[in-house]
PQR file with spaces between the fields and no chain letter, atoms N, CA, C, O and H, PARSE charges and radii, in Angstrom:
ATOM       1  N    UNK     1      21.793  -13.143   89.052 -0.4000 1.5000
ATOM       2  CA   UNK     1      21.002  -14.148   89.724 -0.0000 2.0000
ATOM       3  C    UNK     1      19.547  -14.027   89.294  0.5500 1.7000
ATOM       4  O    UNK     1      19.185  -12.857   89.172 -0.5500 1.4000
ATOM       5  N    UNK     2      18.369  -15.204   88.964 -0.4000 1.5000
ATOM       6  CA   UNK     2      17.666  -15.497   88.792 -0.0000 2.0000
ATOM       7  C    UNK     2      16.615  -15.395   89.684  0.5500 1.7000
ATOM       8  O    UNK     2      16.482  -16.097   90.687 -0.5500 1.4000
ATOM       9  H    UNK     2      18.663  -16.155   89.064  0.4000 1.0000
ATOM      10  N    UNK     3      15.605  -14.210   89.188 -0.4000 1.5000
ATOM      11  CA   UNK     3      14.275  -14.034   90.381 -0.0000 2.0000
ATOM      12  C    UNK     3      13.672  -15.758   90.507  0.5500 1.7000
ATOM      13  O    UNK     3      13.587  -16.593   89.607 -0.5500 1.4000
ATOM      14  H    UNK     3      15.712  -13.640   88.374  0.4000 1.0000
ATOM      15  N    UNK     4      13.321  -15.882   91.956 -0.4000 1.5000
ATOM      16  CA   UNK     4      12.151  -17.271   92.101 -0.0000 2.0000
ATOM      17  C    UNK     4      11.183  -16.841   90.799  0.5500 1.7000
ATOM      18  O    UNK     4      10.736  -15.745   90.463 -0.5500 1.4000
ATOM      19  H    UNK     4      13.390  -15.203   92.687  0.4000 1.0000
ATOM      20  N    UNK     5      11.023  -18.492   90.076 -0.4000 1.5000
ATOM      21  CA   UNK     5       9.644  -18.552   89.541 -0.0000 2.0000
ATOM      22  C    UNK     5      10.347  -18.313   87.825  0.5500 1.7000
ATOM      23  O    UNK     5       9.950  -18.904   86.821 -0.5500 1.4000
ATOM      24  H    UNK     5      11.386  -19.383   90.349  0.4000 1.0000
ATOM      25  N    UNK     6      10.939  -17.769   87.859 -0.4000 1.5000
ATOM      26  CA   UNK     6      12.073  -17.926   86.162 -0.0000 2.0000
ATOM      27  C    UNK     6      12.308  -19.399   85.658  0.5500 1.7000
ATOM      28  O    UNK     6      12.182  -20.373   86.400 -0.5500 1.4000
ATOM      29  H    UNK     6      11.261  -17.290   88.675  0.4000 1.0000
ATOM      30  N    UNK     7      12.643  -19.471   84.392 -0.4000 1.5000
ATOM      31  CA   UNK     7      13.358  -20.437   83.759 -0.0000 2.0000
ATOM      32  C    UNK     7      14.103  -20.323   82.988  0.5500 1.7000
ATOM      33  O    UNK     7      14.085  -19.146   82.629 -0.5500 1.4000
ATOM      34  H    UNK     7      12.745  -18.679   83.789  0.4000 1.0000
ATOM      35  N    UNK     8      15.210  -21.178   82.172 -0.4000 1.5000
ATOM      36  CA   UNK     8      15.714  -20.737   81.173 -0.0000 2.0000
ATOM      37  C    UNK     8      15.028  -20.371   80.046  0.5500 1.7000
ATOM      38  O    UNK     8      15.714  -19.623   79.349 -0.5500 1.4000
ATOM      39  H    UNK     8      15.225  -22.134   82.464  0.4000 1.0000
ATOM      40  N    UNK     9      13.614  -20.673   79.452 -0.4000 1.5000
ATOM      41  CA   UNK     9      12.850  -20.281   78.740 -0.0000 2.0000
ATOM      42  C    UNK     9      12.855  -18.832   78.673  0.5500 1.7000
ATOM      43  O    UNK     9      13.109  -18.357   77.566 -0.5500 1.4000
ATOM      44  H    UNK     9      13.057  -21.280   80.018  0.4000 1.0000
ATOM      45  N    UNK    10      12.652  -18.119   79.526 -0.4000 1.5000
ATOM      46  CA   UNK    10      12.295  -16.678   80.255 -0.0000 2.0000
ATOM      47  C    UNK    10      13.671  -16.269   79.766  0.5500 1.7000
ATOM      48  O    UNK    10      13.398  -15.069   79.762 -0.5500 1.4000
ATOM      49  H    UNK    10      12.446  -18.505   80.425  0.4000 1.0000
ATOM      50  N    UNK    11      14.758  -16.293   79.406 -0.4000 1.5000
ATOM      51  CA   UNK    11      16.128  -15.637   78.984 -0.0000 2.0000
ATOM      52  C    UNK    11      15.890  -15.465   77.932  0.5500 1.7000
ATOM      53  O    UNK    11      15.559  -16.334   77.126 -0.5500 1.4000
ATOM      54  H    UNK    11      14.980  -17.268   79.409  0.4000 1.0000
ATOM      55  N    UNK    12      16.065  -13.806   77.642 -0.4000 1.5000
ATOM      56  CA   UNK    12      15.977  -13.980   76.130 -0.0000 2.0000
ATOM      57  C    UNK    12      16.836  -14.103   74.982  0.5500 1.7000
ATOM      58  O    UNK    12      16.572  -14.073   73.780 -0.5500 1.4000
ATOM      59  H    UNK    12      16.334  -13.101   78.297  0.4000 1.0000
ATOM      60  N    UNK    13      18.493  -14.323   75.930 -0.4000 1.5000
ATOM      61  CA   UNK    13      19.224  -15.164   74.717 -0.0000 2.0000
ATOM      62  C    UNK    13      19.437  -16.373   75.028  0.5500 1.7000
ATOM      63  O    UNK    13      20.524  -16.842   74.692 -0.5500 1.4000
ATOM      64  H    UNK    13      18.708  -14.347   76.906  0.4000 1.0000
ATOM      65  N    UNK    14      18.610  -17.109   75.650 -0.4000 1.5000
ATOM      66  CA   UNK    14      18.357  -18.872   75.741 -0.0000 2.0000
ATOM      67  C    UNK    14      18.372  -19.207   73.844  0.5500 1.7000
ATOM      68  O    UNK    14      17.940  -18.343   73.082 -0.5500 1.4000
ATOM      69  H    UNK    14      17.726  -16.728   75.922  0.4000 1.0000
ATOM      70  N    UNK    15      18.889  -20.460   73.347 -0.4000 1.5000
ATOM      71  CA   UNK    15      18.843  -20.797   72.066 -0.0000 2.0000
ATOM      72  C    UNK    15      18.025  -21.983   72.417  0.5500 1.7000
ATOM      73  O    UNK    15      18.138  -22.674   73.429 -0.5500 1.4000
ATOM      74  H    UNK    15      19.240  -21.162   73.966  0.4000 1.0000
ATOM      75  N    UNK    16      16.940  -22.164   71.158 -0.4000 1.5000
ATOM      76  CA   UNK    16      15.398  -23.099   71.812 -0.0000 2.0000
ATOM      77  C    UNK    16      15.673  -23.669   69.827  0.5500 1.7000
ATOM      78  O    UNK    16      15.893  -23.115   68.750 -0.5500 1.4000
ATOM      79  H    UNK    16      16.848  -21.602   70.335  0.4000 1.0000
ATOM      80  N    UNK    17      15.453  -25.206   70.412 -0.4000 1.5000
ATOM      81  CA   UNK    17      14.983  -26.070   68.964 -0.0000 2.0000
ATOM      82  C    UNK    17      13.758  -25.866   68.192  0.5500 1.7000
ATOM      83  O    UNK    17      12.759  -25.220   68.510 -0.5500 1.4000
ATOM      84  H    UNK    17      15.275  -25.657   71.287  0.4000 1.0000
ATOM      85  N    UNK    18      13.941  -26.362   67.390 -0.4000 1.5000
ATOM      86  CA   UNK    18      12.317  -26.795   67.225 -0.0000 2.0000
ATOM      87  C    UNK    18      11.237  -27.047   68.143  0.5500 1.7000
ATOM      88  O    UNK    18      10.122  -26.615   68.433 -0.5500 1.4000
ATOM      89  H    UNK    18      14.752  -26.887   67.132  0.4000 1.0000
ATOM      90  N    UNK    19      12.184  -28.072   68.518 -0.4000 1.5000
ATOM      91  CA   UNK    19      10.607  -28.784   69.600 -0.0000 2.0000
ATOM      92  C    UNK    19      10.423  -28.067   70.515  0.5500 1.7000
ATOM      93  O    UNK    19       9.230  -27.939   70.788 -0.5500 1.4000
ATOM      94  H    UNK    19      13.090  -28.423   68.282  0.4000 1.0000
ATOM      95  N    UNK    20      11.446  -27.252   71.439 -0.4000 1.5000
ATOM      96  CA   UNK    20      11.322  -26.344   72.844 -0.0000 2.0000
ATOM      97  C    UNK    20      10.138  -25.183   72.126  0.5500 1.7000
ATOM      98  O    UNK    20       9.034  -24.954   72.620 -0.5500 1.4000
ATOM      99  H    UNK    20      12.415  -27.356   71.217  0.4000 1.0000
ATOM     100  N    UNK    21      10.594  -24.648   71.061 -0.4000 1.5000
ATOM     101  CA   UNK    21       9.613  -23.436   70.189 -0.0000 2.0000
ATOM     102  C    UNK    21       8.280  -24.314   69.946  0.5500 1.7000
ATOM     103  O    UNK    21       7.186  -23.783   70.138 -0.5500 1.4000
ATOM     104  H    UNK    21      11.491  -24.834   70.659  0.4000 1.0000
ATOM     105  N    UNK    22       8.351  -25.387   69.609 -0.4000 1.5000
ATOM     106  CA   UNK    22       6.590  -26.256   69.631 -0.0000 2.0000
ATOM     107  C    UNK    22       5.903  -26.351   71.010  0.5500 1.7000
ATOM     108  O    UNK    22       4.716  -26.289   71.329 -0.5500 1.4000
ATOM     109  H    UNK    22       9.240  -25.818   69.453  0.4000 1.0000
ATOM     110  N    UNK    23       6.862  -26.497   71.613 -0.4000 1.5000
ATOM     111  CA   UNK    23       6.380  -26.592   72.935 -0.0000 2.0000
ATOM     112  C    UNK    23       5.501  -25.546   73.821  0.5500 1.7000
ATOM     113  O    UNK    23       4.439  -25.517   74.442 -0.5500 1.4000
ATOM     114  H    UNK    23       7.826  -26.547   71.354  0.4000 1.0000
ATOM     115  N    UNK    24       6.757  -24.588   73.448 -0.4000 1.5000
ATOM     116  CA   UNK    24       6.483  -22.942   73.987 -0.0000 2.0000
ATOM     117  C    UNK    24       5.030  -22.671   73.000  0.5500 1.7000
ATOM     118  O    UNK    24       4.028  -22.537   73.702 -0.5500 1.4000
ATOM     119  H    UNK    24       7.620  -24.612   72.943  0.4000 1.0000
ATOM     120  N    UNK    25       4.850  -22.602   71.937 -0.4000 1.5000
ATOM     121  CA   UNK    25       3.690  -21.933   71.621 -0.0000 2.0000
ATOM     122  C    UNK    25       2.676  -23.108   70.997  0.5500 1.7000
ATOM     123  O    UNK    25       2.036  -22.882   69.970 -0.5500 1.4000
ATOM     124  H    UNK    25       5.664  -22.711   71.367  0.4000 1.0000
ATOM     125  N    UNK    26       2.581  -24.449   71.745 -0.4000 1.5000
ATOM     126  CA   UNK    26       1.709  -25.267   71.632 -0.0000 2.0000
ATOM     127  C    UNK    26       0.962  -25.916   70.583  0.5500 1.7000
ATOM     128  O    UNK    26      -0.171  -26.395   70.533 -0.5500 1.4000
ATOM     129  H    UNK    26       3.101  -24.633   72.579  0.4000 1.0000
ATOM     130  N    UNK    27       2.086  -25.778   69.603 -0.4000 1.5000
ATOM     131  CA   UNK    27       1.902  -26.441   67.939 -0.0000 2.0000
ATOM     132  C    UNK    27       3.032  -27.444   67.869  0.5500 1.7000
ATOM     133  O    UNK    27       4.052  -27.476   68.557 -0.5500 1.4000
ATOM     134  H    UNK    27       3.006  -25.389   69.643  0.4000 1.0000
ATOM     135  N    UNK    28       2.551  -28.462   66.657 -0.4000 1.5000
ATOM     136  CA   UNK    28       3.683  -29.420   66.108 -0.0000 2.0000
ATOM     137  C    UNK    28       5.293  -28.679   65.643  0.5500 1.7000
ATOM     138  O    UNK    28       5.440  -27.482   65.396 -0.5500 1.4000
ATOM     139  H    UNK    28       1.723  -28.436   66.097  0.4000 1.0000
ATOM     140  N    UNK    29       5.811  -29.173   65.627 -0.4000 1.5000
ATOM     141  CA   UNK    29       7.160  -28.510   65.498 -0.0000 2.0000
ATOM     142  C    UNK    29       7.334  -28.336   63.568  0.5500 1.7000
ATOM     143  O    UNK    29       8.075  -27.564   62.960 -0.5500 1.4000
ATOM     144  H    UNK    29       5.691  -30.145   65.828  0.4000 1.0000
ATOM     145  N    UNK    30       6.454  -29.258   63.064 -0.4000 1.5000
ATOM     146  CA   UNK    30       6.238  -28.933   61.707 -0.0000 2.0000
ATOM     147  C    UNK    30       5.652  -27.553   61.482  0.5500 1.7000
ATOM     148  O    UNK    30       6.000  -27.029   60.424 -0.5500 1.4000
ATOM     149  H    UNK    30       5.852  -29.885   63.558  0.4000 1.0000
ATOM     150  N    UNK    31       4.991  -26.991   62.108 -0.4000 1.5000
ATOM     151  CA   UNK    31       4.215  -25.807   62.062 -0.0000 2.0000
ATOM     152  C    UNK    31       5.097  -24.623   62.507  0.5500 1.7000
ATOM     153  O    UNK    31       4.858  -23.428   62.332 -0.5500 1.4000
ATOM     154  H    UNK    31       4.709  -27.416   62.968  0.4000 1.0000
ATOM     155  N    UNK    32       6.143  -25.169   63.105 -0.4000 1.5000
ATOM     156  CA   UNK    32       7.691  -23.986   63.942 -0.0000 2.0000
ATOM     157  C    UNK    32       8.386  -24.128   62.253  0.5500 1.7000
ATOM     158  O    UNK    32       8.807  -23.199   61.563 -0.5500 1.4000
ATOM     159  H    UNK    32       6.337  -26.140   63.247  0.4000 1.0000
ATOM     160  N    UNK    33       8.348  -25.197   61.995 -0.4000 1.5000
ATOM     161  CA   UNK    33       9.492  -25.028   60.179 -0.0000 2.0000
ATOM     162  C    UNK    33       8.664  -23.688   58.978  0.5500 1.7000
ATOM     163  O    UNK    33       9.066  -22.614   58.531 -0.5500 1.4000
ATOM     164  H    UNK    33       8.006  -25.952   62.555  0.4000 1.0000
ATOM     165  N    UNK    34       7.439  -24.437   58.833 -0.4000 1.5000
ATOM     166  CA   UNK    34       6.553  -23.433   58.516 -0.0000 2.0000
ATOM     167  C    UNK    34       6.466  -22.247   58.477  0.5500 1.7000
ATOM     168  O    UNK    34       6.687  -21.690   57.401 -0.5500 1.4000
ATOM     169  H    UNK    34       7.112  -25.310   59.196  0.4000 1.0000
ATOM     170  N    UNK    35       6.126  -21.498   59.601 -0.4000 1.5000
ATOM     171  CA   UNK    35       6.167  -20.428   60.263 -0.0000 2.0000
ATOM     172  C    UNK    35       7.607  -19.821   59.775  0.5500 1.7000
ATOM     173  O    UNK    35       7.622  -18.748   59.173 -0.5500 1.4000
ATOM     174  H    UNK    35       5.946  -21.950   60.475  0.4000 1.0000
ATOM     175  N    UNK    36       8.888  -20.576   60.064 -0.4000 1.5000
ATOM     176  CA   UNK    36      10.596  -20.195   59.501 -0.0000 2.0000
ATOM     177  C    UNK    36      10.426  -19.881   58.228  0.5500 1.7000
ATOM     178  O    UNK    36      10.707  -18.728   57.901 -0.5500 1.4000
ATOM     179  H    UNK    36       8.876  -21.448   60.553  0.4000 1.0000
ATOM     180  N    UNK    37       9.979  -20.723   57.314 -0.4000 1.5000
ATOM     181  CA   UNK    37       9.840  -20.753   56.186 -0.0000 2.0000
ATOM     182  C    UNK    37       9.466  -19.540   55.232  0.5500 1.7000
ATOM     183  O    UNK    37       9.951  -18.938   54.274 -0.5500 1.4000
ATOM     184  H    UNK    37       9.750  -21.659   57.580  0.4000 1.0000
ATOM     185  N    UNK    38       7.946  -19.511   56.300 -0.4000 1.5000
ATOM     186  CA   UNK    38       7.671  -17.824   55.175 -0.0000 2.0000
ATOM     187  C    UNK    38       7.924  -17.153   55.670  0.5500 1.7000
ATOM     188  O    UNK    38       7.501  -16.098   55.198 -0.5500 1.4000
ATOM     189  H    UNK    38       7.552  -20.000   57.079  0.4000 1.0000
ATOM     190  N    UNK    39       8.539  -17.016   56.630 -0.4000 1.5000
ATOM     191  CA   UNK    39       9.552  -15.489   57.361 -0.0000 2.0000
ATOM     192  C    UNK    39       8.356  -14.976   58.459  0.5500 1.7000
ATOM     193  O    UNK    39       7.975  -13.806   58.473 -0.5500 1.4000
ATOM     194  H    UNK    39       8.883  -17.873   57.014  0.4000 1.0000
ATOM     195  N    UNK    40       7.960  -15.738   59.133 -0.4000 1.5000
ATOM     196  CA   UNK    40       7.007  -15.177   60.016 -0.0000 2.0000
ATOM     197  C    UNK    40       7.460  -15.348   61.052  0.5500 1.7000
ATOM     198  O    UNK    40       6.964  -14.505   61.800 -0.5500 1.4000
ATOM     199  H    UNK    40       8.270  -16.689   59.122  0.4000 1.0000
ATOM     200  N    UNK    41       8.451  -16.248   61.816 -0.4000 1.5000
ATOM     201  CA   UNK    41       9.216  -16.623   62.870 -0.0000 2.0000
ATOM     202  C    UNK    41      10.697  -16.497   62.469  0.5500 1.7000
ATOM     203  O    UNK    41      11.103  -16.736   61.332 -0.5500 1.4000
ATOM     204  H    UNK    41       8.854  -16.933   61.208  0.4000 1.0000
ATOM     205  N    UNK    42      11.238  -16.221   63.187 -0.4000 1.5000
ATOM     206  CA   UNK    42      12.965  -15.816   62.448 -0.0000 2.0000
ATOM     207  C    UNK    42      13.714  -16.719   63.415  0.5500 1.7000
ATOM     208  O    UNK    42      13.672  -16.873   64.636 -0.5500 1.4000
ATOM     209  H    UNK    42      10.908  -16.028   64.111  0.4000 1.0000
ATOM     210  N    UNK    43      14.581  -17.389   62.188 -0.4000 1.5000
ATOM     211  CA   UNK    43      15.440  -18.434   62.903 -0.0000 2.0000
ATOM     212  C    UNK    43      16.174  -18.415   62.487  0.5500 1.7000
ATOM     213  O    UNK    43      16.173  -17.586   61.577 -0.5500 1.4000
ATOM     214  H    UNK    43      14.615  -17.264   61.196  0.4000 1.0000
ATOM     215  N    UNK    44      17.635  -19.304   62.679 -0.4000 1.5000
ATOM     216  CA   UNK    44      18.884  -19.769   62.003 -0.0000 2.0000
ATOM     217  C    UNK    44      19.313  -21.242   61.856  0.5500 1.7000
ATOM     218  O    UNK    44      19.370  -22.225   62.595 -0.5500 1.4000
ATOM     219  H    UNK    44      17.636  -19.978   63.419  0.4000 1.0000
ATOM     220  N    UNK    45      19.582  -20.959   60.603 -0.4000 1.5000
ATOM     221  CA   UNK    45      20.486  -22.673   60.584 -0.0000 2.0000
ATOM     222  C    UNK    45      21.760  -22.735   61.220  0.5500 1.7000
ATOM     223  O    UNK    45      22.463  -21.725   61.214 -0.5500 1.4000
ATOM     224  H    UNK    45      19.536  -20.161   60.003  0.4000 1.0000
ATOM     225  N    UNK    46      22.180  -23.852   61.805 -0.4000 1.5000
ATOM     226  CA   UNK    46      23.676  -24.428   61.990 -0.0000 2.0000
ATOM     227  C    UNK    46      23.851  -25.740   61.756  0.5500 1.7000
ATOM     228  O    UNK    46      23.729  -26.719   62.492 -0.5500 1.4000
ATOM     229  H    UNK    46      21.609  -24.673   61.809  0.4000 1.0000
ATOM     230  N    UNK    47      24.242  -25.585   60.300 -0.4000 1.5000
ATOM     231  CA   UNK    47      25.178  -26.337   59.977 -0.0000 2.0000
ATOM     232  C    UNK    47      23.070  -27.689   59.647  0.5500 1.7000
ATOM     233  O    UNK    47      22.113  -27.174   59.070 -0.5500 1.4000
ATOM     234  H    UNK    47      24.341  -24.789   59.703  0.4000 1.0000
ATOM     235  N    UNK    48      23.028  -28.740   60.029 -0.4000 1.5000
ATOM     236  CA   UNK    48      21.731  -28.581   59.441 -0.0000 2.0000
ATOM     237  C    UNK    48      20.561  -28.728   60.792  0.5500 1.7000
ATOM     238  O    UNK    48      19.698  -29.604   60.731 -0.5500 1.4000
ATOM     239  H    UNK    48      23.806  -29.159   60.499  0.4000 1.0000
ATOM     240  N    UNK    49      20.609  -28.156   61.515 -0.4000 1.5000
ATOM     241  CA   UNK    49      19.952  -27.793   62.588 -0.0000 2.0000
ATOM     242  C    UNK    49      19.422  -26.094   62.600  0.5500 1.7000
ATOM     243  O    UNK    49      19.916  -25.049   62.176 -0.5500 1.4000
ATOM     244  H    UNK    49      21.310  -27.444   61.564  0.4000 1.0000
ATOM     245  N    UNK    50      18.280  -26.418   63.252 -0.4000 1.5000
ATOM     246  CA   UNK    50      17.623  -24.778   63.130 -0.0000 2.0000
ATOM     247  C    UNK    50      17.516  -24.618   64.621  0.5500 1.7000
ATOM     248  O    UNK    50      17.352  -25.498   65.466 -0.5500 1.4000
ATOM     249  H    UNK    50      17.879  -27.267   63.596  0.4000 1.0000
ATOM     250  N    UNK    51      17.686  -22.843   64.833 -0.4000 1.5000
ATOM     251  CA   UNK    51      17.853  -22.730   66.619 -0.0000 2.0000
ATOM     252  C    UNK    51      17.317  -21.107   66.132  0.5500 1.7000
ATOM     253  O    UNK    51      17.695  -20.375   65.218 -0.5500 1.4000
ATOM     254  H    UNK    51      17.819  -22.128   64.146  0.4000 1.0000
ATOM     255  N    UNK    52      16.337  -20.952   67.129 -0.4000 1.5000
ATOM     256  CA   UNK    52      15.673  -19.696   67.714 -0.0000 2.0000
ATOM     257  C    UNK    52      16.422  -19.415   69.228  0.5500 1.7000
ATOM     258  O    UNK    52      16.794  -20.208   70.092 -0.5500 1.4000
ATOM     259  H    UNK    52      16.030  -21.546   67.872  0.4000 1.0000
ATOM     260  N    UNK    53      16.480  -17.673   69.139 -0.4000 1.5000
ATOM     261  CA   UNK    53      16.936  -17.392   70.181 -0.0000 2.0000
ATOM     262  C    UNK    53      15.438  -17.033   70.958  0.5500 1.7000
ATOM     263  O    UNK    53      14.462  -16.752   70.262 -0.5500 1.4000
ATOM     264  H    UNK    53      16.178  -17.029   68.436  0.4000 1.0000
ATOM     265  N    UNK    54      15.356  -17.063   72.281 -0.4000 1.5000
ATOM     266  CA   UNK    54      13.799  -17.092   73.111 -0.0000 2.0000
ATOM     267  C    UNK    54      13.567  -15.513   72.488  0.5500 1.7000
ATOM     268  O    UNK    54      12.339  -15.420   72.503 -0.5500 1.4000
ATOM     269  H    UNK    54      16.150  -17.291   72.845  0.4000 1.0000
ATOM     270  N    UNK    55      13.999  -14.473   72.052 -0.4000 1.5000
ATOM     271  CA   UNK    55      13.994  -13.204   71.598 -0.0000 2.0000
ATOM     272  C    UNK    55      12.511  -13.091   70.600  0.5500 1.7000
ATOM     273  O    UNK    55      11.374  -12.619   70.609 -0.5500 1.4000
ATOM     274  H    UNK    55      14.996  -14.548   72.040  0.4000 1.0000
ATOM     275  N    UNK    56      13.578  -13.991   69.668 -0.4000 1.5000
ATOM     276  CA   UNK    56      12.597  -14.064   68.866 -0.0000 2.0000
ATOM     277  C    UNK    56      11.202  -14.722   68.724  0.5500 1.7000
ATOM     278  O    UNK    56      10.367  -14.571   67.832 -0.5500 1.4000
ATOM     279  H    UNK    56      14.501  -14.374   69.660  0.4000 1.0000
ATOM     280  N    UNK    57      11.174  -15.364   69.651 -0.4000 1.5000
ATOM     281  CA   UNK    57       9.776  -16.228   69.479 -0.0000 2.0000
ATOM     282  C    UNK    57       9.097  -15.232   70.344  0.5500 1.7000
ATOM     283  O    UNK    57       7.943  -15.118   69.930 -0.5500 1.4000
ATOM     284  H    UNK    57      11.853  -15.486   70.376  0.4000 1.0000
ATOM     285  N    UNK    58       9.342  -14.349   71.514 -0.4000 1.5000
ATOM     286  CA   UNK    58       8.847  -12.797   72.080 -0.0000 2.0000
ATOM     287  C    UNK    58       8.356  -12.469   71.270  0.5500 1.7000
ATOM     288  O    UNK    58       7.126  -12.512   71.239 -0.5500 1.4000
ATOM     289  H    UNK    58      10.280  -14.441   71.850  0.4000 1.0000
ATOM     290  N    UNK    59       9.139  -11.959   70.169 -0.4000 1.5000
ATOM     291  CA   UNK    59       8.543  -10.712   68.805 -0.0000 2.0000
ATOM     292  C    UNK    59       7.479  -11.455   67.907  0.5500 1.7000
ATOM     293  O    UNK    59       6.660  -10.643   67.475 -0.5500 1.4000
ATOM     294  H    UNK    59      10.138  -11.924   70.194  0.4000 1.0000
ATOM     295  N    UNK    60       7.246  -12.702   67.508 -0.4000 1.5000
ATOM     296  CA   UNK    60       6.628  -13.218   66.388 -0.0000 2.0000
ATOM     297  C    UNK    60       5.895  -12.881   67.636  0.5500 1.7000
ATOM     298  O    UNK    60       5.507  -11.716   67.545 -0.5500 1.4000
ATOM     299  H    UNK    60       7.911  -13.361   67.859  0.4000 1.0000
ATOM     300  N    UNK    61       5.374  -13.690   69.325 -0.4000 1.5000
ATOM     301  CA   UNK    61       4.055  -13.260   70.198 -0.0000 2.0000
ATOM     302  C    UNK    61       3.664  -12.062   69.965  0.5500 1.7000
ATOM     303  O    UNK    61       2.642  -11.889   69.301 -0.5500 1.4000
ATOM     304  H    UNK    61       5.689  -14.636   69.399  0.4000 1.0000
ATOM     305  N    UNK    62       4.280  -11.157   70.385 -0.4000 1.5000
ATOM     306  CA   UNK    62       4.213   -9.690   69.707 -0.0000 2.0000
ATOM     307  C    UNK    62       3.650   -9.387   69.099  0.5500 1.7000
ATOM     308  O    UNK    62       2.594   -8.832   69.403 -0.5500 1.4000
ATOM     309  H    UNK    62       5.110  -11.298   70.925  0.4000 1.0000
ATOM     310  N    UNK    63       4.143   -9.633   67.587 -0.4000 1.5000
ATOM     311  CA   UNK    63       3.665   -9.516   66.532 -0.0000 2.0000
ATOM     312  C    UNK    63       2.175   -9.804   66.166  0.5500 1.7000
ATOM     313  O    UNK    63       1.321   -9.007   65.778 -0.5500 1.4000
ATOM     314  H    UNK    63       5.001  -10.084   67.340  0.4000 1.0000
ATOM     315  N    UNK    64       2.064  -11.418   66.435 -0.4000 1.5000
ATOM     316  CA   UNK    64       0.926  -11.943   66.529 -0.0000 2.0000
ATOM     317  C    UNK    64      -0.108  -11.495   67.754  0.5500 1.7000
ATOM     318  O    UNK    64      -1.270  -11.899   67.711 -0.5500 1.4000
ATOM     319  H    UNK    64       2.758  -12.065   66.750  0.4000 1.0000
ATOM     320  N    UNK    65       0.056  -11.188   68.151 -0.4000 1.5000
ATOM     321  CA   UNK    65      -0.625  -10.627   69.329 -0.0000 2.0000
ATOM     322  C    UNK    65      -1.283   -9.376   69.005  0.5500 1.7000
ATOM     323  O    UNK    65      -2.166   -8.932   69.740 -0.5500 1.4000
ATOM     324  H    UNK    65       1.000  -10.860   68.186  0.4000 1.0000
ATOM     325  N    UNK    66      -0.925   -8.806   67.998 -0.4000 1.5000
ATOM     326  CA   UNK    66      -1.879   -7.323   67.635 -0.0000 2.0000
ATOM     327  C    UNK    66      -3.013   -7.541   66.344  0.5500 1.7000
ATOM     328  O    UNK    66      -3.732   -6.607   65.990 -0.5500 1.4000
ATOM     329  H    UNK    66      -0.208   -9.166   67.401  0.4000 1.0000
């Protein structure tokens, strides 16, 4: 069960699009492909869709954060 004040965002095996990951860290979602691209955000394809688990967009904050 889910503390008050959570979301599915807050799970960190929630699977987030593009746009939910633009959303979350307040850039164009062109700038979330980007970021995939040179290996600075870690994502996966399916099939031709790209999906971040909320995990990972933690670690790139992380990351970026030091």
């Amino acid at each position: 069960m889910k503390s008050k004040g959570t979301t599915a965002y807050d799970d960190p095996l929630k699977v987030l699009d593009i746009e939910e990951v633009g959303q979350l860290l307040s850039v164009d979602p062109k700038t979330v492909r980007r970021l995939m691209v040179r290996g600075e955000l870690r994502g996966t394809r399916v099939g031709k869709l790209i999906r971040f688990k909320r995990a990972w967009v933690n670690d790139y904050l992380e990351r970026s954060d030091r």
